[in-house]
N, C-alpha and C positions, 0 to 999 in steps of 0.2 A: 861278402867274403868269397873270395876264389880260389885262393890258394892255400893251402896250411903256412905259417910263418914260423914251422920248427924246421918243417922238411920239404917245402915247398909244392907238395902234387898238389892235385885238383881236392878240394872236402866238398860235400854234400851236407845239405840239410836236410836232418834227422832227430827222431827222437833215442837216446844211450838208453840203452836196457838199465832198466833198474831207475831213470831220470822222468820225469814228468812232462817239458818241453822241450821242446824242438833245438837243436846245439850243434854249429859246425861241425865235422867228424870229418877226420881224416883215415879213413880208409888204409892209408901206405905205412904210416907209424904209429896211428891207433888215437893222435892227439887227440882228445876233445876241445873244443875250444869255445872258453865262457866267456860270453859278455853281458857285464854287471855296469849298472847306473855310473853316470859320474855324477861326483859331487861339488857342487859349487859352495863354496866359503866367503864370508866377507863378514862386512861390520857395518852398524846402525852408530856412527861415530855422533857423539853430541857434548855439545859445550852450552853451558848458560839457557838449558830447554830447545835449542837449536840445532839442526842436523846437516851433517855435509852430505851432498848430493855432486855426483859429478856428469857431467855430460857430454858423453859418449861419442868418441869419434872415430871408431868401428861396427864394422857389420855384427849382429845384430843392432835395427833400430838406431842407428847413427843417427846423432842429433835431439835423442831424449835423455834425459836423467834417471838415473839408477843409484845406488848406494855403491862401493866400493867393493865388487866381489868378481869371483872368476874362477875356473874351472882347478881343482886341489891337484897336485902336482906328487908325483909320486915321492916317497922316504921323504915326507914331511907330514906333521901332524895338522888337525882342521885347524887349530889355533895359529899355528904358524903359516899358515896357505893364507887365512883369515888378515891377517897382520900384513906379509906379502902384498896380498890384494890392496889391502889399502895402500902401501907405501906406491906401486905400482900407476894404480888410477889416480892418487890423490898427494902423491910425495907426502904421506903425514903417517905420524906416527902416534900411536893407541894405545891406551891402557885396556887390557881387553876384559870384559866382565863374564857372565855366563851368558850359554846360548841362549838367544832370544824367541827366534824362528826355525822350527823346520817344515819345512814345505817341499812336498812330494809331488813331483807331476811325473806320473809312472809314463804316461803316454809320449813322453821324450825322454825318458830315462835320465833322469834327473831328479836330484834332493839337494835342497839350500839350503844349508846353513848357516844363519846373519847373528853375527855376537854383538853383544851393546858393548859399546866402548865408548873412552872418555878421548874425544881429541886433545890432544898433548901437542903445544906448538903448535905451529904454522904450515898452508898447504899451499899447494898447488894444480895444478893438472900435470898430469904424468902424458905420458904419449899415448894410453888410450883415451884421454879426455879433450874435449875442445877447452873444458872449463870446468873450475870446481867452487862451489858456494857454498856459503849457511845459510838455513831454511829457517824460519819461525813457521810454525803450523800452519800459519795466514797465506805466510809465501810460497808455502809446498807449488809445485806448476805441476797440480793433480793430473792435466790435460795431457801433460806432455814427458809423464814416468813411463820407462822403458819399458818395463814387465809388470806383469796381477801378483809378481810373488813382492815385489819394491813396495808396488801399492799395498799391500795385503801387513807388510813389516810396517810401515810407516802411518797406517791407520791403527794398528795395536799401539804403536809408540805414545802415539796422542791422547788415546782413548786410557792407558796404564799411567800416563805422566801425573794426573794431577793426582790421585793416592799415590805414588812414586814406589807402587810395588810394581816388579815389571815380573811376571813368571813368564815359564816356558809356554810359547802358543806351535801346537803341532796339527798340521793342517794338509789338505790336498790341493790342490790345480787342478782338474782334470782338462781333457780337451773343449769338452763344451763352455767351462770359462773364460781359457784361452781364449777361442772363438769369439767370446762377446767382449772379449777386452782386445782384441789385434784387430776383427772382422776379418771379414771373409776373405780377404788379404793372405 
């Protein structure tokens, strides 16, 4: 950041008296200026023990599969971003249940939140997807999931399905997993 976006001078980075971390400051109108994680929403949508997976025909990882999620949109709730995302990546529509996953990866400032949902009717690929399927566990394309947080939901799904209690799984990412799941890439 270079400029303040209330009053436009030049800000510096700084620690605010009285604040702990370092925080744009604008000097001319005094702004401080926070920035906080985004959050990413989506859904683990499943019919008959089967999961939809879409795959992705945008930067990041274009060309892998991912679950139906995407960055939360301002004056909407996670539930409704959640919903959104699916309709978006997957044209289908969700009965949405409790949060499933939250997954923290502070090192890109980012939290997922993936809700189990029940696929309701028929999908498709929306214009972020090349393609959208149902998975059986057998069928999951382990090699070829987009992200450790997809991998990370979808090994809990499996592993909760056959007691068919699913509680909440709250977890980290950090970079060095990242790392051994993207490589050195």
């Amino acid at each position: 950041m270079n400029f303040c976006s209330h009053c436009g001078q030049r800000v510096r980075l700084a620690i605010p008296e009285g604040d702990d971390r370092p925080r744009y400051l604008c000097d001319d109108c005094g702004t401080i200026h926070y920035q906080n994680p985004r959050i990413v929403a989506g859904t683990l949508p499943v019919r008959d023990g089967r999961v939809l997976l879409c795959r992705r025909a945008i930067a990041p990882r274009k060309g892998y599969w991912t679950l139906p999620a995407g960055f939360m949109e301002n004056a909407e709730t996670t539930l409704e971003a959640a919903a959104r995302e699916t309709w978006e990546e997957a044209c289908a529509r969700v009965a949405i249940h409790d949060l499933y996953t939250l997954i923290n990866l502070p090192h890109i400032n980012q939290v997922y939140m993936i809700f189990l949902a029940d696929l309701q009717g028929g999908f498709a690929a929306g214009p972020e997807s090349l393609e959208v399927a149902m998975f059986s566990e057998e069928e999951i394309p382990w090699g070829d999931l987009a992200f450790p947080t997809i991998e990370r939901t979808l090994r809990h799904y499996f592993a909760d399905r056959p007691g068919e209690v699913f509680p909440l799984h709250i977890s980290d990412i950090g970079e060095e997993d990242r790392e051994r799941y993207f490589g050195s890439a």
